[in-house]
N, C-alpha and C positions, 0 to 999 in steps of 0.2 A: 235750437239755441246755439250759437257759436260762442266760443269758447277762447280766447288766447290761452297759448301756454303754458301748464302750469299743474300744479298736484304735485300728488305722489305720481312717479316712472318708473318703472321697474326694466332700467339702462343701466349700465356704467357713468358714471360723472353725476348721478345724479344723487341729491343729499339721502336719501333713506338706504339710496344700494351700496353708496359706498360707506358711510359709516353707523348704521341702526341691522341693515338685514347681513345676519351671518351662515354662517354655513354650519349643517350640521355633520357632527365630526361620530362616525363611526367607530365604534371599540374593538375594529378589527387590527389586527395585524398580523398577515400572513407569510410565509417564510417559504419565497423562492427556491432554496435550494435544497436539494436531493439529499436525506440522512441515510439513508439505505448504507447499510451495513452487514449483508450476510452470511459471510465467513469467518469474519471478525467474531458477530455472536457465537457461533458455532464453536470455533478455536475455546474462547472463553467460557464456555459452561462444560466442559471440560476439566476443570480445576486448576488448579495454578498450585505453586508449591511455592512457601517460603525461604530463597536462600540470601545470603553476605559471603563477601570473601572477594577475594582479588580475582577468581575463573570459577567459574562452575567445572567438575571432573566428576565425572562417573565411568565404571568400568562398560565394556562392554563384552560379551563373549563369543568367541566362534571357532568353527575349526571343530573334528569330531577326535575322540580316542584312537589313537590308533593301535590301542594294545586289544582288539577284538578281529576274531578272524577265524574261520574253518579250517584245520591243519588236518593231516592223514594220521592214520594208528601209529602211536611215538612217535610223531612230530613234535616240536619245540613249545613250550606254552609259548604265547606270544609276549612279545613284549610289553610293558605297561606306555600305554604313553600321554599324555595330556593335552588338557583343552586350550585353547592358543587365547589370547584376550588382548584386547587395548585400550589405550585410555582415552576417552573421548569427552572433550571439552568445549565451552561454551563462554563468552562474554554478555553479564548484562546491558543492555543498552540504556542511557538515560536521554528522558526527554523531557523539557518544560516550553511552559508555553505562562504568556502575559499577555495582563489589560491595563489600560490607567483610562481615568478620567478626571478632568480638570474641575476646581472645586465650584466654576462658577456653574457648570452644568451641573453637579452633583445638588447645588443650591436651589438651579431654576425647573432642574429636569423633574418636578412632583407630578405627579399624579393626577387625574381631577381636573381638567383645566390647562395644565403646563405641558404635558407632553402626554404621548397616547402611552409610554413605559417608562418608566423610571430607568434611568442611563445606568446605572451599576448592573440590575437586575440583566439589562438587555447584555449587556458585556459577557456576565457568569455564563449565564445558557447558552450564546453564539459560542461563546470558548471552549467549553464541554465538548458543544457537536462538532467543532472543525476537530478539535484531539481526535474524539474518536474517528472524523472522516477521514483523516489524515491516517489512521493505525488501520481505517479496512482499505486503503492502498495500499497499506504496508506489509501486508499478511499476503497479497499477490504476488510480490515483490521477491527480492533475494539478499537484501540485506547489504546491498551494495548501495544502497541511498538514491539510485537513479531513478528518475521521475522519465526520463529517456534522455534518447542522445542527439548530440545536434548534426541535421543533416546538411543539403545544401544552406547556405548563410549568407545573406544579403543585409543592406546596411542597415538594417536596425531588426532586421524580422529572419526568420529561416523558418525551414521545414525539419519536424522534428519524428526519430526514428524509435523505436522500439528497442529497449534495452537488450544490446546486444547476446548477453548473457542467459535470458531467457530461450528454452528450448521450442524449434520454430520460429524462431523471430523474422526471419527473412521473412516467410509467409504471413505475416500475424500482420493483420492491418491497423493501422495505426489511426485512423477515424473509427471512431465510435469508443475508442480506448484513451489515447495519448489526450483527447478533448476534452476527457473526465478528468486525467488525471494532474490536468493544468485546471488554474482557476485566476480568473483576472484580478490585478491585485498581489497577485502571489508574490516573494520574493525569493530571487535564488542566487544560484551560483555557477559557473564553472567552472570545470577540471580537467586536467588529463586523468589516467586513468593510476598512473603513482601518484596522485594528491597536488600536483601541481599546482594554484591557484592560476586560474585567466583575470584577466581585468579589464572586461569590455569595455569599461567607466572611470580606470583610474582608479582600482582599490573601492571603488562603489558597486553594490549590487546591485543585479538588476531586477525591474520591476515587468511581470506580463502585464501587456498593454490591450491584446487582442487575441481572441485563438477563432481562426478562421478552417472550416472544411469545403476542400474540393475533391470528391473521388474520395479517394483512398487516404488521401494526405490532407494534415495535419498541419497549419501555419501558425506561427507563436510570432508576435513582435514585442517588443520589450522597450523599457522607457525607465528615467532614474528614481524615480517616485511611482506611485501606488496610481495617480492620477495624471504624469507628466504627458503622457500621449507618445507615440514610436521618438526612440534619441536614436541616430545613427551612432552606433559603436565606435569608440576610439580606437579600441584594437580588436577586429572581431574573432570570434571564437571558431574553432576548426572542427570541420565533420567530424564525427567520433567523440568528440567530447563529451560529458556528462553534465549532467543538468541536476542540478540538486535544489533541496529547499535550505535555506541561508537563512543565520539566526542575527543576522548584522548589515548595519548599509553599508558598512567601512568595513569591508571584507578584506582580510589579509593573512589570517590565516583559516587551513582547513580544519581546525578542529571546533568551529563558530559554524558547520556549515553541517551536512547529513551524510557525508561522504563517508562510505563504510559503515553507521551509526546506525542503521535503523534496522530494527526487528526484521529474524530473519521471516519469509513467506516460503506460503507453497512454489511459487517461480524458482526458488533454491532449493527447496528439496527436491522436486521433479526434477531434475537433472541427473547426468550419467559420470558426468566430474565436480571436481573441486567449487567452491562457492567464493568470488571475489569480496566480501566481508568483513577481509583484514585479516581473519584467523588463519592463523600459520600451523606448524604441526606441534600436539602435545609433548609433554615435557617423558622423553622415555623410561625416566628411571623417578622422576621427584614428583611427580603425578599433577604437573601443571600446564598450564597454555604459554600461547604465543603471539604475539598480535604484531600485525606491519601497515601499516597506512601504506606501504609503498610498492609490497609485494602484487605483483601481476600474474599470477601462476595460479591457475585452477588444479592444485594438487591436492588438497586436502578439503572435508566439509566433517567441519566441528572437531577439526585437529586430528584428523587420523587420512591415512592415501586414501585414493579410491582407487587409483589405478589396479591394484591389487589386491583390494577386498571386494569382491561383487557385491558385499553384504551390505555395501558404504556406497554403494551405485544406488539413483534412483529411477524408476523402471520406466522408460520414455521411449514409446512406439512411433518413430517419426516414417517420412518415404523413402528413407534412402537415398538420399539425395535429388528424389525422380521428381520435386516440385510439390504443387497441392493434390491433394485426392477429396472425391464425397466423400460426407459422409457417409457411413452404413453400419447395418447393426451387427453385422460379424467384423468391422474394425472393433467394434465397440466391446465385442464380445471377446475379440481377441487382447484386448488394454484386462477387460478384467481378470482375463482365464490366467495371463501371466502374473498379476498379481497375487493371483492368487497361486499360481503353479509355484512361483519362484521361492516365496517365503511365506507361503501363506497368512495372506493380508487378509485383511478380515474389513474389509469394504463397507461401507454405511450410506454414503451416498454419492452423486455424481452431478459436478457442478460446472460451470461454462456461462460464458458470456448469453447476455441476452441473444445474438444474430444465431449463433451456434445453438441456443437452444431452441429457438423458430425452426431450425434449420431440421431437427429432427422431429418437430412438431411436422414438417411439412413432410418425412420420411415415414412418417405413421400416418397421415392423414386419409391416403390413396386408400386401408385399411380398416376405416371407418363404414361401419353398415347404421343406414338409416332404416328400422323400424316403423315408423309413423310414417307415413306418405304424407301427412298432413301440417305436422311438427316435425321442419327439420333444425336439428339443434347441431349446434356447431360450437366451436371453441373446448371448452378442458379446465378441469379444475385443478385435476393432479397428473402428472409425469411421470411415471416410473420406467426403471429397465430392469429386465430379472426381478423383479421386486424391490430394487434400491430405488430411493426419491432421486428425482432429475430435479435439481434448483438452479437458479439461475443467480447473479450476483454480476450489477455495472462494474466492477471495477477488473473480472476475470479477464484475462488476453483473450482477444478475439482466434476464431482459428484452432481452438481446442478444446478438452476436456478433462477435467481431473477427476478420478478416480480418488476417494477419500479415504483415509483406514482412520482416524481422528484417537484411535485409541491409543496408537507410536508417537504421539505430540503431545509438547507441552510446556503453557507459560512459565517460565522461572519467574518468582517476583522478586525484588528484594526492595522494591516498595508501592504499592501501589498509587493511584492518582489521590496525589493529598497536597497541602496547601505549602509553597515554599517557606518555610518558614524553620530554625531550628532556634533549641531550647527557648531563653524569651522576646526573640525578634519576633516585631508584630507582624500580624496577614500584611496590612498595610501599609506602606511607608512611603515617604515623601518624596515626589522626583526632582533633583539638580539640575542646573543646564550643565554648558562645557564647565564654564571657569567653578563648579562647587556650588553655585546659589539656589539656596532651595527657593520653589514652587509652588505655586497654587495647582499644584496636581500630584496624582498619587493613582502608585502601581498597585498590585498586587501577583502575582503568580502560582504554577502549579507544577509542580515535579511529579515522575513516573522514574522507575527503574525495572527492565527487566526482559527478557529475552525467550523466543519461540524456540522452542528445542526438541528434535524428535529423541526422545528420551528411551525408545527401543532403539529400534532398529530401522536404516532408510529406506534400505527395499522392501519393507514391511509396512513401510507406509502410505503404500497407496501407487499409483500408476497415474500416466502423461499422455494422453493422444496429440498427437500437434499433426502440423501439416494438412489441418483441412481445409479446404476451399471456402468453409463459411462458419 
């Protein structure tokens, strides 16, 4: 029988597909990006301490008596003499972070029906995890704010380097690192390296647009919004410069921006000088600090020289200037044997970027005896060297390995992650435009205060291998 025309169709344009048959909406929602965190945990179960006050000051001691000594029959007693000490000081750093949502979403965003999450909810928990992703780059870091530096610079895009500050950075590849530690969207800043402000935009910050890898290198294009797409630079920013995270689009000064500001990391303490941080040298008689956004001198970490306290060095086995070297296990052996020779460190584990720790999976591998002719098993559950854990953590500099002692470190708090708000100002409050008019939308935020400190001693804290090839 022939038929014109007609029914149900199961097309486009036709009355049941386009307004009776829907789609079924899955309760999933899945969360692309990477929360890995594992130094940061580490650092923080460790304990924190609660302080207030304008500086953190603790003593520190060294130097031995020198009224001890073997003399001949009626020799002189020896003299008395004393133990030498300094004052060593620290800056809490503060950090906050904000959300708003507008009320008509707050209204239509339910549940059931209206959206797959409720828009406040989805806000709380994305801002949690980026705090924390932001604090475990921070902990690699030096406390100088650098996310890195800008390399060559083209009109709206460059190639972006390894904070120069870090020990190895010539060597240290910048793919597989500097690409974590951008994120699209991000907003930033740059500087010279005394606080400068640049202005690619006219007092506007910029927004990452793109992070592209070739090789070894690292490409970042930038744009004046979150979503604007590559703006060529009205004035662009020169090699060397610093790259920071930016609390503002109307950038205009640096203290709206992370420059100097952020918790110091392991990349400042493994080092053999001073820490660009801002901290200047402690106060020698009043037992207080110093602080310079503008000072450039690597002479002091955590307000005392290092030039001439070994004890204030931290213990970084590089080449010599002779380029990369393999890996191997007597470098490895030799990172630990001086942390431990020199002030005996008391070590716990040994940490490195993913490629770096492939790198000694692949140096043990040749070592591996198969049993079963039948069942060959391959791969690894745990890592050790001497018996310390080998762990691995995205955010470590590629090119090296730290040596941990965890027990010379430690978070000062003087307030932990809690809701901006003081005495009876609400969580919530109402957002203005320019001219004052309030809003059908509303903020909320969250403050932290507080600062990483090796609260022993530096060179007791652990050891630096750099200059490896992988």
């Amino acid at each position: 029988m022939a038929f014109s025309d007609g029914g149900v169709i199961y097309a486009s344009g036709q009355p049941y597909w386009d307004n009776v048959l829907t789609n079924f909406f899955m309760q999933l929602l899945p969360d692309a990006r990477n929360e890995s965190s594992v130094l940061l945990g580490m650092i923080e179960k460790t304990g924190s301490t609660s302080v207030s006050g304008r500086y953190l000051v603790w003593p520190v001691l060294w130097g031995r008596n020198t009224g001890v000594g073997s003399v001949g029959y009626g020799g002189a007693i020896p003299d008395p003499g004393y133990r030498n000490s300094s004052t060593a000081t620290a800056l809490s750093r503060v950090g906050m972070a904000t959300i708003m949502v507008d009320g008509d979403t707050i209204r239509h965003g339910k549940t059931d029906g209206g959206a797959y999450a409720e828009a406040v909810k989805l806000e709380y928990e994305g801002c949690i995890k980026d705090i924390m992703n932001d604090r475990a780059r921070q902990v690699h870091n030096d406390g100088s704010g650098r996310i890195a530096e800008c390399g060559v610079v083209g009109a709206s895009s460059m190639t972006v380097v390894v904070n120069s500050s870090i020990e190895g950075a010539s060597t240290t590849r910048a793919a597989g690192t500097l690409d974590v530690y951008f994120e699209k969207g991000m907003r930033v800043a740059f500087l010279l390296n005394d606080g400068t402000v640049r202005t690619p935009y006219t007092n506007q910050a910029a927004y990452v647009q793109d992070i592209t890898v070739s090789g070894s290198t690292v490409t970042v294009s930038f744009g004046t919004s979150p979503t604007s797409g590559a703006v060529a630079f009205v004035t662009p920013p020169t090699a060397g410069d610093w790259i920071v995270r930016c609390s503002s689009d109307a950038l205009t000064d640096r203290d709206d921006c992370a420059f100097k500001r952020e918790i110091m990391g392991i990349g400042g303490i493994y080092q053999d000088v001073g820490t660009l941080n801002g901290l200047t040298a402690s106060g020698a008689s009043q037992q207080t600090g110093s602080y310079s956004d503008t000072s450039n001198v690597t002479t002091w970490f955590q307000g005392v020289v290092c030039s001439s306290n070994p004890w204030n060095q931290g213990i970084v086995l590089d080449s010599g200037g002779a380029g990369t070297r393999p890996l191997t296990e007597a470098l490895m052996q030799q990172a630990l044997s001086d942390a431990e020779r020199i002030n005996n460190a008391n070590i716990t584990a040994l940490i490195s970027s993913y490629p770096t720790y492939d790198s000694y999976v692949a140096l043990l591998t040749p070592d591996k005896r198969y049993q079963n002719t039948t069942d060959l098993k391959g791969g690894h559950t745990t890592l050790s060297f001497n018996g310390l854990p080998y762990i691995k953590d995205r955010f470590h500099y590629q090119n090296s390995i730290s040596f941990l002692a965890l027990d010379q470190v430690q978070m000062a708090e003087t307030a932990p992650l809690r809701p901006l708000t003081a005495e009876d100002v609400t969580t919530w409050n109402r957002a203005v435009n320019a001219s004052g008019k309030p809003l059908d939308k509303y903020w909320r935020g969250w403050v932290w205060d507080d600062e990483l400190i090796v609260k022993g001693v530096r060179n007791r804290a652990g050891a630096r291998l750099v200059n490896l090839s992988a």
